[in-house]
N, CA, C and O atoms as CSV, one atom per row, in Angstrom:
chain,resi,resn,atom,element,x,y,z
A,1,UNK,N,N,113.820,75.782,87.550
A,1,UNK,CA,C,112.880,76.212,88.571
A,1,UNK,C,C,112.400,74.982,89.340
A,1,UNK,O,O,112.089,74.090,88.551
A,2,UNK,N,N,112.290,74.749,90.218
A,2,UNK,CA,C,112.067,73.796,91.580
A,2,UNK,C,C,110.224,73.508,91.525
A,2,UNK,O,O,109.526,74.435,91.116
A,3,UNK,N,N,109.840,72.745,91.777
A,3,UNK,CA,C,108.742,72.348,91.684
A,3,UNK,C,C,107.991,71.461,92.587
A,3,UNK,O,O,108.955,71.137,93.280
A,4,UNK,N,N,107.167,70.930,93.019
A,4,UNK,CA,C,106.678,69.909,93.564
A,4,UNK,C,C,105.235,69.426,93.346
A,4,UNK,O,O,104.510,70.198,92.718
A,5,UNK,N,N,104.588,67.994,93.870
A,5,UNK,CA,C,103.306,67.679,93.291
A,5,UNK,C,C,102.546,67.402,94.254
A,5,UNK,O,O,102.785,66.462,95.012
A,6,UNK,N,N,101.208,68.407,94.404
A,6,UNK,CA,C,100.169,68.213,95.463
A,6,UNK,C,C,99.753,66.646,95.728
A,6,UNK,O,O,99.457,65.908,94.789
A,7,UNK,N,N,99.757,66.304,96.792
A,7,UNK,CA,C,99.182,64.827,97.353
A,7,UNK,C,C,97.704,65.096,97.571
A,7,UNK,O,O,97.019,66.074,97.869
A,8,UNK,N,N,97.459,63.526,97.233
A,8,UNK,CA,C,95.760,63.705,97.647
A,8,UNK,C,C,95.428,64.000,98.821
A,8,UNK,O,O,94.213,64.038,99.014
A,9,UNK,N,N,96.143,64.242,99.749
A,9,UNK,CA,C,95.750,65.005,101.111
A,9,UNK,C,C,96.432,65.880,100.681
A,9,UNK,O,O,97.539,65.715,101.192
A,10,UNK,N,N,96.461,67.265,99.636
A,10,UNK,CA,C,96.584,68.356,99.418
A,10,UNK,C,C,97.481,69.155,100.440
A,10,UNK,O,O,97.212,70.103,101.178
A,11,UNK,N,N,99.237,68.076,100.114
A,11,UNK,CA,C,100.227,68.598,100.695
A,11,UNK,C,C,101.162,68.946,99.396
A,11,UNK,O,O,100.900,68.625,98.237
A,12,UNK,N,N,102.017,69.487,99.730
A,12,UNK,CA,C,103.123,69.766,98.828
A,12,UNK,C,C,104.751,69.291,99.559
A,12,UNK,O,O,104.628,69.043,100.758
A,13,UNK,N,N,105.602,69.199,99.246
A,13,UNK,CA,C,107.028,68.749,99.971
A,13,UNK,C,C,107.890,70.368,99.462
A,13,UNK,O,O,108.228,70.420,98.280
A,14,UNK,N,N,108.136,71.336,100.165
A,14,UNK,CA,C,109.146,72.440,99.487
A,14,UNK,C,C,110.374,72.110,99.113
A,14,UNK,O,O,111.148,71.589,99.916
A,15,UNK,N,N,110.768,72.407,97.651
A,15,UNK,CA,C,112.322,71.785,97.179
A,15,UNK,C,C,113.380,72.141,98.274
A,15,UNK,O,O,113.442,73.117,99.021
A,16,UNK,N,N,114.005,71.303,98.172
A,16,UNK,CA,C,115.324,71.777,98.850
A,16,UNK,C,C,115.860,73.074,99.403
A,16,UNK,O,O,115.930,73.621,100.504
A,17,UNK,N,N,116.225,73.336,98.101
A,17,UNK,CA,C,117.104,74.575,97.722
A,17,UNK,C,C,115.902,75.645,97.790
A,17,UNK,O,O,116.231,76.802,98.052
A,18,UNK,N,N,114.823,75.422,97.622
A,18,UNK,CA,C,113.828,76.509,98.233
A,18,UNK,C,C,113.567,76.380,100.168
A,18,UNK,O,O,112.598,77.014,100.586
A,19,UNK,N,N,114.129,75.857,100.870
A,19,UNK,CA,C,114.028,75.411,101.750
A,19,UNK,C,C,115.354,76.160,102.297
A,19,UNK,O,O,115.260,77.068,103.123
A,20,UNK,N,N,116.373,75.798,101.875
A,20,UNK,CA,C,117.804,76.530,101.845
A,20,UNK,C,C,118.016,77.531,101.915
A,20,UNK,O,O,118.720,78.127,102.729
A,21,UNK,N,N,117.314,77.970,100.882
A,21,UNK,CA,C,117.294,79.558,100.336
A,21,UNK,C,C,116.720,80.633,101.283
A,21,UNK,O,O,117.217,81.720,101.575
A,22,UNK,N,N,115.606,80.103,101.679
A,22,UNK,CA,C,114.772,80.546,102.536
A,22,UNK,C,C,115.105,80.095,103.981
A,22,UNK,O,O,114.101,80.286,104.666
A,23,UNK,N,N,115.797,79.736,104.484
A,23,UNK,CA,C,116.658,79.562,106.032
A,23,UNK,C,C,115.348,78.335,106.627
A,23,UNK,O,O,115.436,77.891,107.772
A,24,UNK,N,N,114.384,77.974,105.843
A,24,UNK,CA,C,113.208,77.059,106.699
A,24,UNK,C,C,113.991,76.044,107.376
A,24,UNK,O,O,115.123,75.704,107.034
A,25,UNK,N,N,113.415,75.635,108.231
A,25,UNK,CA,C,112.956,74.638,109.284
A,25,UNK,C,C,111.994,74.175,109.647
A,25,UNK,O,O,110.955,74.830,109.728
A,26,UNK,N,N,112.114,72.444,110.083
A,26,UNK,CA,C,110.976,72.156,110.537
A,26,UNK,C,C,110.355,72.832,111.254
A,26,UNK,O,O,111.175,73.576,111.791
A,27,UNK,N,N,108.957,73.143,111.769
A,27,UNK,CA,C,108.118,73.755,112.462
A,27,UNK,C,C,107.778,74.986,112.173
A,27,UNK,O,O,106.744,75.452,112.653
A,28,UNK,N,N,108.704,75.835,111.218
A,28,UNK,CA,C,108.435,77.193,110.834
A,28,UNK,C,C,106.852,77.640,110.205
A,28,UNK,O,O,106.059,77.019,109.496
A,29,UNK,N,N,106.830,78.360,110.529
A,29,UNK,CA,C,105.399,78.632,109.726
A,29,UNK,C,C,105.441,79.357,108.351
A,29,UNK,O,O,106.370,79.924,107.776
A,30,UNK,N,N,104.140,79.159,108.004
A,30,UNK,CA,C,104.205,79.506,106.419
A,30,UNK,C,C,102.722,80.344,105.909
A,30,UNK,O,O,101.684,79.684,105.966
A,31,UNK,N,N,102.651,81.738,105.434
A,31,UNK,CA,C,101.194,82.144,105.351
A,31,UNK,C,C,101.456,82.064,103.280
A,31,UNK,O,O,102.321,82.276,102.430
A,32,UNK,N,N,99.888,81.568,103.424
A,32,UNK,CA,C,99.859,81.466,102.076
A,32,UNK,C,C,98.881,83.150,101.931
A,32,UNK,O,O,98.121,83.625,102.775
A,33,UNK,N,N,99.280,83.763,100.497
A,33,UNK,CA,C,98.270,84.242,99.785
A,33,UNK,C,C,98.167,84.247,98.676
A,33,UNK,O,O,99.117,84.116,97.904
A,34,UNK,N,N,96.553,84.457,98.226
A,34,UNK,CA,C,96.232,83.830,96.909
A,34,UNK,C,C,96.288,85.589,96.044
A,34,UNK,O,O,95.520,86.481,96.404
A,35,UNK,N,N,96.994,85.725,95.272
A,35,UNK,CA,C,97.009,87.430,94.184
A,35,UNK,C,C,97.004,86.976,92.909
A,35,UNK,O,O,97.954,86.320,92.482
A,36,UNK,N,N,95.802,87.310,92.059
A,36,UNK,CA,C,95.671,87.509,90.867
A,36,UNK,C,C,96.115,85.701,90.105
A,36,UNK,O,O,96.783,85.499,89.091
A,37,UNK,N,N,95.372,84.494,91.155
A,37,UNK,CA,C,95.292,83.532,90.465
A,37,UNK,C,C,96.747,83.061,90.622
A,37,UNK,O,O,97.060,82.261,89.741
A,38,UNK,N,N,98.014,83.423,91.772
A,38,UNK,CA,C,98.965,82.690,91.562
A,38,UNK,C,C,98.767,82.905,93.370
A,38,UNK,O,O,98.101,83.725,94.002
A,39,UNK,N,N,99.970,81.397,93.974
A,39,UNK,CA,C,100.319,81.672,95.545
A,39,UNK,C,C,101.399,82.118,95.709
A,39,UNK,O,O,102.457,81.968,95.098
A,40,UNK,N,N,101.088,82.748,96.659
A,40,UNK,CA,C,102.452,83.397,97.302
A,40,UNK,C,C,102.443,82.779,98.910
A,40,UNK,O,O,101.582,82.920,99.779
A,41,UNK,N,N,103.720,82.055,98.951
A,41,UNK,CA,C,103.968,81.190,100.249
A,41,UNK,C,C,105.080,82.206,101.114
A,41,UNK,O,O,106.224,82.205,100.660
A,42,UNK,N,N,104.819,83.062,102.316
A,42,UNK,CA,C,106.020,84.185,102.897
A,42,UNK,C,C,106.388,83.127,104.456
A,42,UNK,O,O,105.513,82.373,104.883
A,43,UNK,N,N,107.208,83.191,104.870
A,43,UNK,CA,C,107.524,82.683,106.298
A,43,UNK,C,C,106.950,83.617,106.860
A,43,UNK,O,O,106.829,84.804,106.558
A,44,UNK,N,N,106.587,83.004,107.727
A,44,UNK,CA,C,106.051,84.038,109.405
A,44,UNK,C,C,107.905,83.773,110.014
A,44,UNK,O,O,108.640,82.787,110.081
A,45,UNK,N,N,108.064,85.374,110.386
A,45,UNK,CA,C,108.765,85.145,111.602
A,45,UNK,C,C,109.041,85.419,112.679
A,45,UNK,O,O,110.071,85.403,113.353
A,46,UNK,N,N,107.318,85.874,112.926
A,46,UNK,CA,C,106.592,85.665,114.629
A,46,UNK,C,C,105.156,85.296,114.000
A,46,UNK,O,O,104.553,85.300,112.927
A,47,UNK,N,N,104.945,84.867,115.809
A,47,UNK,CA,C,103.744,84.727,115.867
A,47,UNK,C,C,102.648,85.357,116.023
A,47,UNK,O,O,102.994,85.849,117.096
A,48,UNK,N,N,101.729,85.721,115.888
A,48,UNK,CA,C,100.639,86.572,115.990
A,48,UNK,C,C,100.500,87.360,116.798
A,48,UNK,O,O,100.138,88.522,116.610
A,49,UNK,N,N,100.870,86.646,118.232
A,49,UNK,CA,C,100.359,87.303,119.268
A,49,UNK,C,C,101.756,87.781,119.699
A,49,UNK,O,O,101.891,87.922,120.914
A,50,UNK,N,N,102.890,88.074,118.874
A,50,UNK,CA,C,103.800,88.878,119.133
A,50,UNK,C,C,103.623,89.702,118.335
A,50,UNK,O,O,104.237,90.735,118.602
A,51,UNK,N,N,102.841,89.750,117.116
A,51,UNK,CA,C,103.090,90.891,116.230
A,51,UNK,C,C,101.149,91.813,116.475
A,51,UNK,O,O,100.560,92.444,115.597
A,52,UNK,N,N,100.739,91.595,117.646
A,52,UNK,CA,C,99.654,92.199,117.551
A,52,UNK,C,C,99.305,93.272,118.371
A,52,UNK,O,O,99.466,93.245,119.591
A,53,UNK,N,N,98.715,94.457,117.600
A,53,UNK,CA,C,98.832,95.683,117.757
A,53,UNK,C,C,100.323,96.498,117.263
A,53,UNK,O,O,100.855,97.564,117.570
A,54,UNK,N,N,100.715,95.158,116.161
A,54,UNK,CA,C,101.858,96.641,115.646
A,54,UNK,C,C,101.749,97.460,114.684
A,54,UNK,O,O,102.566,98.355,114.470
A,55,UNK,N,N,100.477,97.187,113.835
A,55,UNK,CA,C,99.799,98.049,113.084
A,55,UNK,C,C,98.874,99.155,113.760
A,55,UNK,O,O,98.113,98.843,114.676
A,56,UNK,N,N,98.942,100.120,113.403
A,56,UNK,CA,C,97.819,101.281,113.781
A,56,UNK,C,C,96.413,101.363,113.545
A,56,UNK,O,O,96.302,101.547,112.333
A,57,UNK,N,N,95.500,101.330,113.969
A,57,UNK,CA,C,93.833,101.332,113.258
A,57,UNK,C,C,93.826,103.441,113.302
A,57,UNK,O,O,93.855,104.491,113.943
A,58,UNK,N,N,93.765,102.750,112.063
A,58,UNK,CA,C,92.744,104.650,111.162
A,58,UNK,C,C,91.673,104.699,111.990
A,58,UNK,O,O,90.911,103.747,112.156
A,59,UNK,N,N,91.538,106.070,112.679
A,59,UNK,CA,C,90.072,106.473,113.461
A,59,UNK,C,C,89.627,107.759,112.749
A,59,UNK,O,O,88.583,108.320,113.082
């Protein structure tokens, strides 16, 4: 399993082959979320203001 070690400016470097795996590139974006005490790191692959209003609001 692939790993890496937070810097004191609270960066990380993504392994390789997690990098690979996942088609990343420089500049790509990355949303973190925090569930039940572990992260989950997903690519964005748009930006906000392309993906807004594609959800419905409940009235």
């Amino acid at each position: 399993m692939p790993y890496s070690t937070l810097t004191g400016k609270g960066q990380i470097t993504i392994p390789k082959v997690v990098r690979d795996n996942l088609n990343l590139k420089t500049g790509d974006t990355l949303y973190f979320r925090l569930e039940k005490g572990e992260i989950k790191i997903i690519p964005v692959s748009k930006s906000i203001e392309d993906t807004y209003g594609l959800l419905a609001r409940n009235k």
